[in-house]
VEXKE-979625 format. One record per residue (C-alpha): residue number from 1; residue in three letters; x, y, z. Coordinates in pm, 1 decimal. Example, Ala and Ser with C-alpha at 12.3 -4.5 7.8 and 13.67 -1.06 7.14 Angstrom:
# residues 2
1 / ALA / 1230.0 / -450.0 / 780.0
2 / SER / 1367.0 / -106.0 / 714.0
END
This chain:
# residues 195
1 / UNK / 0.0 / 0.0 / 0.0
2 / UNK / 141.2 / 319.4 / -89.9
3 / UNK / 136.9 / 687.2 / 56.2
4 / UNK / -148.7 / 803.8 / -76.8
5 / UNK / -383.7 / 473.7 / -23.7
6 / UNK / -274.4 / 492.2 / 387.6
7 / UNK / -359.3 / 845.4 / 370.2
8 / UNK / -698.9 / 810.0 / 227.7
9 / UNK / -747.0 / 474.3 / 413.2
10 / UNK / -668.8 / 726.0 / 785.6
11 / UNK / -912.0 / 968.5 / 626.9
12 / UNK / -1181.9 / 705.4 / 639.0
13 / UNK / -1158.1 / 604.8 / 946.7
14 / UNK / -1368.2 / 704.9 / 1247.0
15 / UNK / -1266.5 / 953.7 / 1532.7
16 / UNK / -1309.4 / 662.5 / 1772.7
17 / UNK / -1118.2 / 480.9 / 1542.1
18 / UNK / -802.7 / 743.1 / 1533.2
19 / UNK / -857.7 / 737.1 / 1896.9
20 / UNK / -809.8 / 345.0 / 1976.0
21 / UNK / -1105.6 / 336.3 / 2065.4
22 / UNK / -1343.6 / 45.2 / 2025.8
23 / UNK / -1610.8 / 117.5 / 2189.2
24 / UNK / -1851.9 / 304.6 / 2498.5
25 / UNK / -1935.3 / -1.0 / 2742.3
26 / UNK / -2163.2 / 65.0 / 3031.0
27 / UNK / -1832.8 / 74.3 / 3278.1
28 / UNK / -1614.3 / 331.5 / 3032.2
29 / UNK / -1440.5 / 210.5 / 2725.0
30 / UNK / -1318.8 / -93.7 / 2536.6
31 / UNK / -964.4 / -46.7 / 2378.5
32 / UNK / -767.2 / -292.1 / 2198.5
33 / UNK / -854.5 / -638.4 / 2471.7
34 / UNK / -864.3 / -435.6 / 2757.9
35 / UNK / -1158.1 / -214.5 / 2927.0
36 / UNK / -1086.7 / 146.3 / 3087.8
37 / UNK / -1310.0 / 213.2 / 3353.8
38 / UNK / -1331.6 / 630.5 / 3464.5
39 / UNK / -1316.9 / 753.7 / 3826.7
40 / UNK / -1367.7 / 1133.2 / 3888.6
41 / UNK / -1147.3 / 1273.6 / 4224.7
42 / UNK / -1310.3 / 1545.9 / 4355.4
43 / UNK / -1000.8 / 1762.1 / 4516.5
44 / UNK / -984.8 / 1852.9 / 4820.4
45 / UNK / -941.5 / 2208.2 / 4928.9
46 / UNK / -580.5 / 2160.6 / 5083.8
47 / UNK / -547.9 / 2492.9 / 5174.5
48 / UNK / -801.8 / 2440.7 / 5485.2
49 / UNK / -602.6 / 2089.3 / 5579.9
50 / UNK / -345.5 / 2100.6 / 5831.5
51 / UNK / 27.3 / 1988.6 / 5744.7
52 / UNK / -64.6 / 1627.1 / 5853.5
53 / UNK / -409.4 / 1602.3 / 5679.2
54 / UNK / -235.6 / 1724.1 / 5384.9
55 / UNK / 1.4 / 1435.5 / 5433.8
56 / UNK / -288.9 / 1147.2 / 5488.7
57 / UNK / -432.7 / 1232.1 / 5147.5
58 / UNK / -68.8 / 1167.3 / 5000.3
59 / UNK / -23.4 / 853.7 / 5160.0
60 / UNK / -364.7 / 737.2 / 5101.2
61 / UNK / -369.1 / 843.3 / 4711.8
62 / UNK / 19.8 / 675.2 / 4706.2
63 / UNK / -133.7 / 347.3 / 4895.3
64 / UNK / -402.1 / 391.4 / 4670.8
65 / UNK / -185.3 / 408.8 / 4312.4
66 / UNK / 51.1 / 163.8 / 4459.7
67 / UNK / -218.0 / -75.6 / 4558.8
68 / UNK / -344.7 / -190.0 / 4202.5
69 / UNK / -136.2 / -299.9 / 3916.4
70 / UNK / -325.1 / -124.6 / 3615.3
71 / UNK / -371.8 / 266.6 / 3737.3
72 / UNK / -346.9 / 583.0 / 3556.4
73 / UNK / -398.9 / 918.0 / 3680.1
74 / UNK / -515.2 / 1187.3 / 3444.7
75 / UNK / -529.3 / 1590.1 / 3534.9
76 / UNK / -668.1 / 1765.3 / 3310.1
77 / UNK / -744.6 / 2154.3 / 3282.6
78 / UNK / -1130.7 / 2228.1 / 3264.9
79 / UNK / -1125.6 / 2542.3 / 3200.7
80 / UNK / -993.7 / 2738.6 / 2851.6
81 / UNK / -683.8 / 2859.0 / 2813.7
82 / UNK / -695.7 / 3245.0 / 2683.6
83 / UNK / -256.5 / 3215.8 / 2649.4
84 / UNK / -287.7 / 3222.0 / 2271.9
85 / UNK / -524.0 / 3573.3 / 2292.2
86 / UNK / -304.9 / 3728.1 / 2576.7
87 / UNK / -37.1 / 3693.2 / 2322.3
88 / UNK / -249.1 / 3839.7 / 2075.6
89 / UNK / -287.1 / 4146.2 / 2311.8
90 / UNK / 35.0 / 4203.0 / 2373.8
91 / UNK / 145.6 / 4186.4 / 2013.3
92 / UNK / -143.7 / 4417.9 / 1925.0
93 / UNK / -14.1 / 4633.5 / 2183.9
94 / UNK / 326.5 / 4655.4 / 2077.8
95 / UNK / 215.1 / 4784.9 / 1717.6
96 / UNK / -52.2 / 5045.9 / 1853.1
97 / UNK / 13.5 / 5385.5 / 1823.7
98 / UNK / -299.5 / 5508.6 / 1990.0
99 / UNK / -266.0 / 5578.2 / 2325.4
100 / UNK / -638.2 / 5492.2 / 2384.5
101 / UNK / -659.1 / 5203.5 / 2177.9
102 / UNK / -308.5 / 5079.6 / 2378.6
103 / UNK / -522.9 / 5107.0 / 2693.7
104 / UNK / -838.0 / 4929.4 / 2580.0
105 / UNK / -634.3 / 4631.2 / 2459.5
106 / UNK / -436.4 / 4628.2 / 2811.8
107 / UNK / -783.3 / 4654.0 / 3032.6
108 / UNK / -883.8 / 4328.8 / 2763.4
109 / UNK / -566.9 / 4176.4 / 2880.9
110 / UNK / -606.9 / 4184.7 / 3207.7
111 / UNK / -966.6 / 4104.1 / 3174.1
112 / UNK / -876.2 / 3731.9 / 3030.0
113 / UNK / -585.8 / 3766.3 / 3294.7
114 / UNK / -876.5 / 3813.0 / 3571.8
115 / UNK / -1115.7 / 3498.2 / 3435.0
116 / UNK / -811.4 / 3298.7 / 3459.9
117 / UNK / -751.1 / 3350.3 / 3807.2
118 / UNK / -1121.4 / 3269.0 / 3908.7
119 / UNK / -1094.8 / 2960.1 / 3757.5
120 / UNK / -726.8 / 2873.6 / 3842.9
121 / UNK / -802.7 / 2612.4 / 4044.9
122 / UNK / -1052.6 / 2435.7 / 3792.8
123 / UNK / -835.8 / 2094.2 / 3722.5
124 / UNK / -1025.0 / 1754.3 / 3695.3
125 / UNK / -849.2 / 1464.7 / 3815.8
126 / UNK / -936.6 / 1089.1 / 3731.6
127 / UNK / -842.3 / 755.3 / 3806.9
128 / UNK / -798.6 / 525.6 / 3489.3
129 / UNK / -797.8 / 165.2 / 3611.4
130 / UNK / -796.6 / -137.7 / 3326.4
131 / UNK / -994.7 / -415.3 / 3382.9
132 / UNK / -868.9 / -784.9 / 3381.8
133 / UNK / -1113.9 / -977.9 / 3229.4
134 / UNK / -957.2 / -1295.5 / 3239.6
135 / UNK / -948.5 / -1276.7 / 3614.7
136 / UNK / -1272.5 / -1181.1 / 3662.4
137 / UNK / -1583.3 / -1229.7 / 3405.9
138 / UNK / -1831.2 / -988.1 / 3615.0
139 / UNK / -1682.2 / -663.4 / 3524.5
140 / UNK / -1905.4 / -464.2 / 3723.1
141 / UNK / -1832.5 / -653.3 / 4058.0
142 / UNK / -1502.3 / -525.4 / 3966.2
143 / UNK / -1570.3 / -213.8 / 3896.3
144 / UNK / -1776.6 / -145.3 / 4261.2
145 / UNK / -1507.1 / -275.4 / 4461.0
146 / UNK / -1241.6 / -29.8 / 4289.6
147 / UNK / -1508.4 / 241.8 / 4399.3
148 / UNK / -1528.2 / 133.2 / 4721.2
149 / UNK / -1119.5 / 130.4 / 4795.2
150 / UNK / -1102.3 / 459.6 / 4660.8
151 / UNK / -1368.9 / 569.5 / 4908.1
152 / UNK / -1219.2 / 367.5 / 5145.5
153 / UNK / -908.6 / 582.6 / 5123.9
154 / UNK / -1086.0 / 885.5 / 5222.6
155 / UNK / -1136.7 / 1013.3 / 4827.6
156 / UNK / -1462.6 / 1183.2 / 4706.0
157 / UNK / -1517.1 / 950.4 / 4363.5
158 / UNK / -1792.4 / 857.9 / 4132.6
159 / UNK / -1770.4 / 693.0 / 3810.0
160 / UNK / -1761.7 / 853.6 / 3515.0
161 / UNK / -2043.9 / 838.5 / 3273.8
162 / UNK / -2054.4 / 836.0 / 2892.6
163 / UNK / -2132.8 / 1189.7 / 2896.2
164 / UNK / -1812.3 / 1292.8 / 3143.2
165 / UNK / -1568.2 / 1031.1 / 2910.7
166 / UNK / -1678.4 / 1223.3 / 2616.8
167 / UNK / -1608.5 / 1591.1 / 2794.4
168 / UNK / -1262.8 / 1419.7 / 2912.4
169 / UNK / -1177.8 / 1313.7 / 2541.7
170 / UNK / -1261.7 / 1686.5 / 2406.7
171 / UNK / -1037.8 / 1843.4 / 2654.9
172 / UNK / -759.2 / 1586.9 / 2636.4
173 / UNK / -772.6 / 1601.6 / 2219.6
174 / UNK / -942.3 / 1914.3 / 2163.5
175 / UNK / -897.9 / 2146.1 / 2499.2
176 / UNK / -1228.0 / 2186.9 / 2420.0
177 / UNK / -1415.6 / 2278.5 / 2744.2
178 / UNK / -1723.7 / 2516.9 / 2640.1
179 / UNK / -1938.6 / 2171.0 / 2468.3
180 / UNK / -2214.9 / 2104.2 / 2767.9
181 / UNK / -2347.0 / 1791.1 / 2610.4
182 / UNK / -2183.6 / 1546.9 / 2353.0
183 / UNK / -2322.2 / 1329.5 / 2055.6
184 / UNK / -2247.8 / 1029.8 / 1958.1
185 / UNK / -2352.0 / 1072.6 / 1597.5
186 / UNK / -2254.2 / 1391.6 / 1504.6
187 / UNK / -2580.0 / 1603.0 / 1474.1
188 / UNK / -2822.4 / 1360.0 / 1639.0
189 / UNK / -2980.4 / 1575.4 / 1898.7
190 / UNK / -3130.8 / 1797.5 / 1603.9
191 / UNK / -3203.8 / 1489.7 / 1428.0
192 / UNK / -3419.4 / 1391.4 / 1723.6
193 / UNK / -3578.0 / 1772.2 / 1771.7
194 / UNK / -3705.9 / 1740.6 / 1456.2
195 / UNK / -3907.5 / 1392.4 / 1499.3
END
């Protein structure tokens, strides 16, 4: 197969398909033989916890990670990035000769430089754990005692749903995290509005 057949054979395939993924299951997603199941940490505020409580939380998330053979962690940013128009800005800025326009595009600035702060502390954190199924054929027995060791260790979890894989995907691929609600055909939901 040459060049141009591989290219037009990738340009055929499906998103899921680029991604390696297989398929949504009803405990996260099959990839390749193996099945990824989604928890979602809620953080704790550490800056109310005292020195040792801060110190618990590490131990228990390092007893936790160290505990199970097939863990990821994933932090992710949900919130946009405005670092691409901040540079904008200050290039604009450098080229004005306006005094008043130089001002307006500084207040912008430190407008996008204000959102960002508010939301600085706007990170998503999940546990990735693979399932064995050759160990175990009920996957969901497996799945509920994974959620209850991670409670167990003092963590505030639930499992992800189809919805919160798909808003995971867009902001690890796309650092896209403005889309509320995901399709899985693209245009379906107006498909359905119009039945």
């Amino acid at each position: 197969m040459n060049r141009k057949q591989k290219k037009e054979q990738k340009r055929l395939l499906s998103t899921r398909q680029l991604m390696g993924i297989d398929q949504f299951t009803e405990n996260g997603l099959k990839v390749g033989r193996s099945e990824l199941v989604f928890f979602l940490i809620q953080p704790d505020n550490l800056s109310v916890l005292s020195a040792e409580g801060i110190r618990g939380k590490v131990v228990a998330l390092t007893d936790l990670l160290r505990g199970v053979e097939s863990v990821r962690l994933l932090a992710l940013d949900s919130r946009e990035s405005f670092q691409n128009n901040k540079d904008w800005y200050r290039q604009r800025m450098e080229r004005e000769s306006n005094p008043a326009l130089r001002e307006l595009l500084r207040q912008d600035a430190a407008h996008l430089d204000a959102i960002q702060t508010t939301t600085a502390s706007a990170r998503e954190f999940a546990l990735v754990f693979e399932l064995d199924r050759q160990k175990e054929e009920n996957a969901r027995s497996q799945v509920v005692r994974l959620e209850k060791s991670i409670r167990d260790k003092g963590f505030h979890v639930r499992q992800a749903s189809q919805q919160d894989l798909m808003r995971l995907l867009a902001v690890y691929y796309q650092q896209d995290v403005t889309t509320d609600i995901f399709d899985s055909v693209d245009g379906e939901r107006w498909a359905d509005a119009d039945a």
